[in-house]
BALOBA-1460 file (C-alpha; in Angstrom, 3 decimals):
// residues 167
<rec num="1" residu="x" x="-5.863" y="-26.064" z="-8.447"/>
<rec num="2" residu="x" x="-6.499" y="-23.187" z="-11.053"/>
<rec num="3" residu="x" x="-3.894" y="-20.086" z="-10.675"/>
<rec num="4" residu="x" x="-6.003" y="-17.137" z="-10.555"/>
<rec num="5" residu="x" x="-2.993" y="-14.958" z="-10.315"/>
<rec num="6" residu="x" x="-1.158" y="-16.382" z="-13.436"/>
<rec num="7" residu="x" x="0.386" y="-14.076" z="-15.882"/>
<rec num="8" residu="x" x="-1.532" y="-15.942" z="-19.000"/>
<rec num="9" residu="x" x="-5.141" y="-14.711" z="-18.880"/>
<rec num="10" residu="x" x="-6.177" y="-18.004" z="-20.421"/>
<rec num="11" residu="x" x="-5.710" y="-19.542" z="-17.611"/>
<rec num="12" residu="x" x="-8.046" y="-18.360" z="-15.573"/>
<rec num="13" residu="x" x="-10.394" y="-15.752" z="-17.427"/>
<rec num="14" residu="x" x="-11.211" y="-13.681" z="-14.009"/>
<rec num="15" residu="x" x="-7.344" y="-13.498" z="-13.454"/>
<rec num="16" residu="x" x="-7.196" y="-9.807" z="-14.392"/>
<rec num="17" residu="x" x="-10.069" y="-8.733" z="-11.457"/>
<rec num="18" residu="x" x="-8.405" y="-10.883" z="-9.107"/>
<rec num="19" residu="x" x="-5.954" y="-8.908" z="-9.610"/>
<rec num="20" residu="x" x="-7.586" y="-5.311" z="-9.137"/>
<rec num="21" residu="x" x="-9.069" y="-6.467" z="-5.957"/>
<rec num="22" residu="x" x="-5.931" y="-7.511" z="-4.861"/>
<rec num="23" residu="x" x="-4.571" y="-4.318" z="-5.436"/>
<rec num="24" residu="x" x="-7.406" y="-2.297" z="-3.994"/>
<rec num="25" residu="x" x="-7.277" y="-4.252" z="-0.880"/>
<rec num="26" residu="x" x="-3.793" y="-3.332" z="-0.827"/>
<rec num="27" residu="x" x="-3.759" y="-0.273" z="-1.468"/>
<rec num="28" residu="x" x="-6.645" y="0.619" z="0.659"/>
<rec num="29" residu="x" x="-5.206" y="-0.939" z="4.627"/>
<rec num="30" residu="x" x="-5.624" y="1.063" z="6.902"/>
<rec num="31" residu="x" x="-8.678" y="3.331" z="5.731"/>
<rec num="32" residu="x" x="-12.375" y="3.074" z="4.576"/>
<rec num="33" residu="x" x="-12.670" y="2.338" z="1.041"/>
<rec num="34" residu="x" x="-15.934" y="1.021" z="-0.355"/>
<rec num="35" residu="x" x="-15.051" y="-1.686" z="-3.523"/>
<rec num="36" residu="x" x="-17.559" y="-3.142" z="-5.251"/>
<rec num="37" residu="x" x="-17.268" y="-6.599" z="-6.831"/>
<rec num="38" residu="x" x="-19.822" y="-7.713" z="-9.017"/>
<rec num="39" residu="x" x="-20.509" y="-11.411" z="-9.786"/>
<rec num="40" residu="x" x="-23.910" y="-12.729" z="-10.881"/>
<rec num="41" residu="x" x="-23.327" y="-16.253" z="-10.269"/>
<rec num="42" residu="x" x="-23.363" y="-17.164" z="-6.610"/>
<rec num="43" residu="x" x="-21.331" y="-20.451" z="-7.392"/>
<rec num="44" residu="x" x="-18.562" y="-18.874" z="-9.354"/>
<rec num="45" residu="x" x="-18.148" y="-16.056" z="-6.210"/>
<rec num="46" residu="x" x="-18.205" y="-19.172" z="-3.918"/>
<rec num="47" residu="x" x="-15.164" y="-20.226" z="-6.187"/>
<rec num="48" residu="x" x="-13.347" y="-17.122" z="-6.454"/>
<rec num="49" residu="x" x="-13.655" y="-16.283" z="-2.752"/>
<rec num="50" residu="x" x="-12.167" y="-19.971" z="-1.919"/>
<rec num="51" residu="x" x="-8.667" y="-19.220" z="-3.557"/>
<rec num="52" residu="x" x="-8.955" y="-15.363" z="-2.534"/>
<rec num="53" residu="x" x="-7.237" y="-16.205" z="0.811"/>
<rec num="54" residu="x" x="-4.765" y="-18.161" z="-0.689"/>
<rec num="55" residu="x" x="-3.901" y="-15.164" z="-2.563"/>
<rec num="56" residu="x" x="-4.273" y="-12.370" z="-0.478"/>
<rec num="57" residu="x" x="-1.929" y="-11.776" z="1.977"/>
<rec num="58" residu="x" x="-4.709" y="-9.690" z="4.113"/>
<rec num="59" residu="x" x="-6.716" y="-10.688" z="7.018"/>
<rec num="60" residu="x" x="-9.844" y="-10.615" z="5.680"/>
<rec num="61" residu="x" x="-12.866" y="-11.067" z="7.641"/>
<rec num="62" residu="x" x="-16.684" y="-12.198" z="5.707"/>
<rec num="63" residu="x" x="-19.974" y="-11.553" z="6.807"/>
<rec num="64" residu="x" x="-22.591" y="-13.157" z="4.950"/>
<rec num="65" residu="x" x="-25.666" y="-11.017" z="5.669"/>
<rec num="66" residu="x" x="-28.650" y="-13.170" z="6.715"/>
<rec num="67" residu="x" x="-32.203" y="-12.351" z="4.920"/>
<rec num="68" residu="x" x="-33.795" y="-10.056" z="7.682"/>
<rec num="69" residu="x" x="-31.193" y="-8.049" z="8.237"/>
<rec num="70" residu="x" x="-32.014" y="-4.182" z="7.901"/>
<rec num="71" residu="x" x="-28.916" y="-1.811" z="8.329"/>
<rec num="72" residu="x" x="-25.940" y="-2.984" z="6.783"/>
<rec num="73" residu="x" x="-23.979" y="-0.528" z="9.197"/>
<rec num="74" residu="x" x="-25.103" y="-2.096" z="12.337"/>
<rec num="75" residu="x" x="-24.999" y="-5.337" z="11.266"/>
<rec num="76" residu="x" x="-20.960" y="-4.679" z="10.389"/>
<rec num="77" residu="x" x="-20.641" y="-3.249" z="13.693"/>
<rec num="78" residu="x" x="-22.146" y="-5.636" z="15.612"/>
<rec num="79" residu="x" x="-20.121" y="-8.722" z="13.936"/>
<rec num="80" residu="x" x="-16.553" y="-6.600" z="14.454"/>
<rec num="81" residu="x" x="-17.106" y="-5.539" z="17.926"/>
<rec num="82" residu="x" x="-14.589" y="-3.221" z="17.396"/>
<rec num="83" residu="x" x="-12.348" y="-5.220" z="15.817"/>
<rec num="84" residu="x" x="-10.339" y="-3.909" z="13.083"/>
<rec num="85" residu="x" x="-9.416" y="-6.640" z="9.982"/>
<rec num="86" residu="x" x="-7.316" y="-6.081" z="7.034"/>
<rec num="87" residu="x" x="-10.790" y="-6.327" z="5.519"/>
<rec num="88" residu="x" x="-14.107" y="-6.899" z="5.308"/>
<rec num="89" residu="x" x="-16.095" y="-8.593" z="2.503"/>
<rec num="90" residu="x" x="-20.059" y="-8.436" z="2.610"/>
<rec num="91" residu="x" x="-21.310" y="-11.278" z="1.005"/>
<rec num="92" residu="x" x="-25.614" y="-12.014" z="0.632"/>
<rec num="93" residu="x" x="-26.951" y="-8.585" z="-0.634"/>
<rec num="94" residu="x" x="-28.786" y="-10.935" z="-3.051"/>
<rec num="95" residu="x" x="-30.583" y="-12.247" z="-0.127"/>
<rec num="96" residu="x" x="-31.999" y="-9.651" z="1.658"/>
<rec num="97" residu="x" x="-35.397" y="-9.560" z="2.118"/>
<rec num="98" residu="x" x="-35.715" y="-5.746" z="3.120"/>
<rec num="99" residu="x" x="-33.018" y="-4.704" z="0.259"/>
<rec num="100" residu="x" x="-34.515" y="-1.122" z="-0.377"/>
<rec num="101" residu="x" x="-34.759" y="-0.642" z="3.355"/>
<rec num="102" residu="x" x="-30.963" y="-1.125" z="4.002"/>
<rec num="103" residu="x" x="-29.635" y="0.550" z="0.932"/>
<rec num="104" residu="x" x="-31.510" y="3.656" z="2.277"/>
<rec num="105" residu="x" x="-30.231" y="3.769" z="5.516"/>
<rec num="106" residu="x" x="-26.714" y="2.630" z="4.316"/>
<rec num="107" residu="x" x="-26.945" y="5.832" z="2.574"/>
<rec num="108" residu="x" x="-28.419" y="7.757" z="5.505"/>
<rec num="109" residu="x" x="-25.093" y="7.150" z="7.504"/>
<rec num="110" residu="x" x="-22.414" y="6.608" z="4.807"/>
<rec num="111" residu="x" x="-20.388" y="8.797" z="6.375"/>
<rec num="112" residu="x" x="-20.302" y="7.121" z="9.687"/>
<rec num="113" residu="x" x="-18.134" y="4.411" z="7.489"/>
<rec num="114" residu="x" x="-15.839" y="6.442" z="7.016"/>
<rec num="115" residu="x" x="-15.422" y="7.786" z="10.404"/>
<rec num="116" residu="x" x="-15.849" y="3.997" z="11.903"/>
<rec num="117" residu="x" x="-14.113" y="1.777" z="9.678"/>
<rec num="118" residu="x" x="-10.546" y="2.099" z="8.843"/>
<rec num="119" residu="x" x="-10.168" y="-1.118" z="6.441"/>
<rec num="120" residu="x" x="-11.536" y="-1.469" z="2.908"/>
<rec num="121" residu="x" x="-15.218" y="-2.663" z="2.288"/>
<rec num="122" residu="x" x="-15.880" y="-5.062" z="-0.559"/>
<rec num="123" residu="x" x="-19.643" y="-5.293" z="-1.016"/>
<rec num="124" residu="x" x="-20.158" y="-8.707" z="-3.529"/>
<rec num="125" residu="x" x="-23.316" y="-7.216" z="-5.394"/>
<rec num="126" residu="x" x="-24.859" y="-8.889" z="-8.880"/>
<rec num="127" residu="x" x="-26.685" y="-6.281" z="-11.140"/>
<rec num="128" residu="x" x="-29.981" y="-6.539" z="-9.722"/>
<rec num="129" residu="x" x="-28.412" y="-5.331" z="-6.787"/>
<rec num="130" residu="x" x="-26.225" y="-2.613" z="-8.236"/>
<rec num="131" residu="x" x="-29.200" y="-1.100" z="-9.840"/>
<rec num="132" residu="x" x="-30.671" y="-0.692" z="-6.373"/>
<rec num="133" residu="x" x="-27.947" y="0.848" z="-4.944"/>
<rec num="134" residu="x" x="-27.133" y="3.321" z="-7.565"/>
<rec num="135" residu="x" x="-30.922" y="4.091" z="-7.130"/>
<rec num="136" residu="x" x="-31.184" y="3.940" z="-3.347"/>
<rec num="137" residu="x" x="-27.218" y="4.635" z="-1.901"/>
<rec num="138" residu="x" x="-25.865" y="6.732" z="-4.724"/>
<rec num="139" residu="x" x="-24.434" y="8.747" z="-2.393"/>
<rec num="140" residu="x" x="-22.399" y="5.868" z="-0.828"/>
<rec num="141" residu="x" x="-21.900" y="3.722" z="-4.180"/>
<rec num="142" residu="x" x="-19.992" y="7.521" z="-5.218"/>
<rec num="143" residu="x" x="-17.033" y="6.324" z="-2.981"/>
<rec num="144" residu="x" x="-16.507" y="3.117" z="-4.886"/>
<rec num="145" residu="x" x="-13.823" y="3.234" z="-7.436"/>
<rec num="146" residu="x" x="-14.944" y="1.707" z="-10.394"/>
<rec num="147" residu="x" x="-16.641" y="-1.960" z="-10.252"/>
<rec num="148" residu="x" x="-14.635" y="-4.850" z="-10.206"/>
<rec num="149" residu="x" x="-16.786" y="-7.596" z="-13.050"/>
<rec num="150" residu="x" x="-16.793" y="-11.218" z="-12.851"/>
<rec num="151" residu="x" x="-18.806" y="-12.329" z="-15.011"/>
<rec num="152" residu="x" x="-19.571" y="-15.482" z="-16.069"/>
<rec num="153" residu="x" x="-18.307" y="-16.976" z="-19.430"/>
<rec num="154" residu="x" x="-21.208" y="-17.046" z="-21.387"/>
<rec num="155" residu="x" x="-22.075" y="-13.514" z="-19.808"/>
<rec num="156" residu="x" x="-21.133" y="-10.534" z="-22.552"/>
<rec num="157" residu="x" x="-18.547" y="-8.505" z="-21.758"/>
<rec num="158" residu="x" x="-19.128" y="-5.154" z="-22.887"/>
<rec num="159" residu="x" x="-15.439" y="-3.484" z="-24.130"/>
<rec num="160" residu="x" x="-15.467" y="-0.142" z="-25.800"/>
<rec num="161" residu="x" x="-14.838" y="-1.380" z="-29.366"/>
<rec num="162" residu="x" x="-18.206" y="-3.430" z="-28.777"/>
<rec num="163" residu="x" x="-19.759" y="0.007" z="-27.627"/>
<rec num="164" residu="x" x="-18.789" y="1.593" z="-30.433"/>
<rec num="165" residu="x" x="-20.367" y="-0.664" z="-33.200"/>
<rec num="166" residu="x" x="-23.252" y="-0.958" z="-31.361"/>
<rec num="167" residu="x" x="-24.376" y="3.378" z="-31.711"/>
C-alpha cells in the first residue's frame, strides 16, 4: 500500500493535496465550507478516495450523484435526512446529464448551504466541469478556497516559474 501522507513527495506525487484536503476537512468541522477537488481521471479519484478514509480521521459520508439528478441541494438533503457527517464528498458531477440545470439552481440557493449544512462540502469536479461552474455557480464556486489539483502524471502542472516563461 502507497503512503499518501509520507513526508517524501516522491512517494506518492498527490501527497501534498492529500494533505490540503486533509487540512481543510479539518479545519472546516463543524461549518459549511465548499472545497473543491479537481481530478480529471475518474480511476485515479477512485484511488485516492480508497486510502482517504484510511487517512482521515473524519466521518465522511459520499454521494455519488446519479445522471438525472437536477438540484444538487435537494439531492444532499434528501440522502442526509438530517443527518450531520464530519463530511460530505459529492462525487459524479461528470455524469450529470442536466449539468447546466443544477449548477444554476445550486447557485440560486447557495446560501441555503450555508444555513443547512454545518460540515464541509468537497465537490470532486474535472475541468470540464469547473468551467461550468465558474460560468453557471460563480456565486457559490466564490466560497471555495482555492482548488485542490490532482492531476494526473502526464497532465502539466502549471507552477508560476512555467507562467512566467510562457508571457
Amino acid at each position: 500500500m502507497i503512503d499518501l501522507y509520507s513526508s517524501d513527495e516522491t512517494a506518492h506525487p498527490h501527497s501534498l493535496s492529500l494533505k490540503r484536503l486533509d487540512r481543510s476537512i479539518s479545519m472546516s468541522q463543524g461549518q459549511f465550507c465548499l472545497i473543491l477537488a479537481c481530478c480529471n481521471s475518474v480511476s485515479l479519484r477512485s484511488q485516492l478516495l480508497k486510502q482517504l478514509p484510511i487517512n482521515l480521521s473524519a466521518d465522511i459520508h459520499q454521494i455519488s450523484l446519479h445522471p438525472s439528478v437536477k438540484t444538487l441541494y435537494t439531492t444532499i438533503q434528501q440522502t442526509l435526512q438530517n443527518k450531520n457527517p464530519n463530511a460530505l464528498m459529492i462525487l459524479g458531477l461528470e455524469s450529470v446529464i442536466s449539468i447546466e440545470q443544477l449548477l444554476s439552481a445550486t447557485n440560486f440557493v447557495r446560501d441555503d448551504f450555508r444555513k443547512d449544512f454545518a460540515f464541509p462540502v468537497i465537490l470532486w469536479v474535472n475541468d470540464e466541469i469547473m468551467q461550468k461552474l465558474v460560468r453557471l455557480a460563480p456565486d457559490f464556486k466564490n466560497w471555495a478556497a482555492s482548488t485542490i489539483r490532482f492531476p494526473m502524471m502526464n497532465e502539466p502542472v502549471a507552477t508560476p516559474d512555467l507562467a512566467y516563461q510562457l508571457i
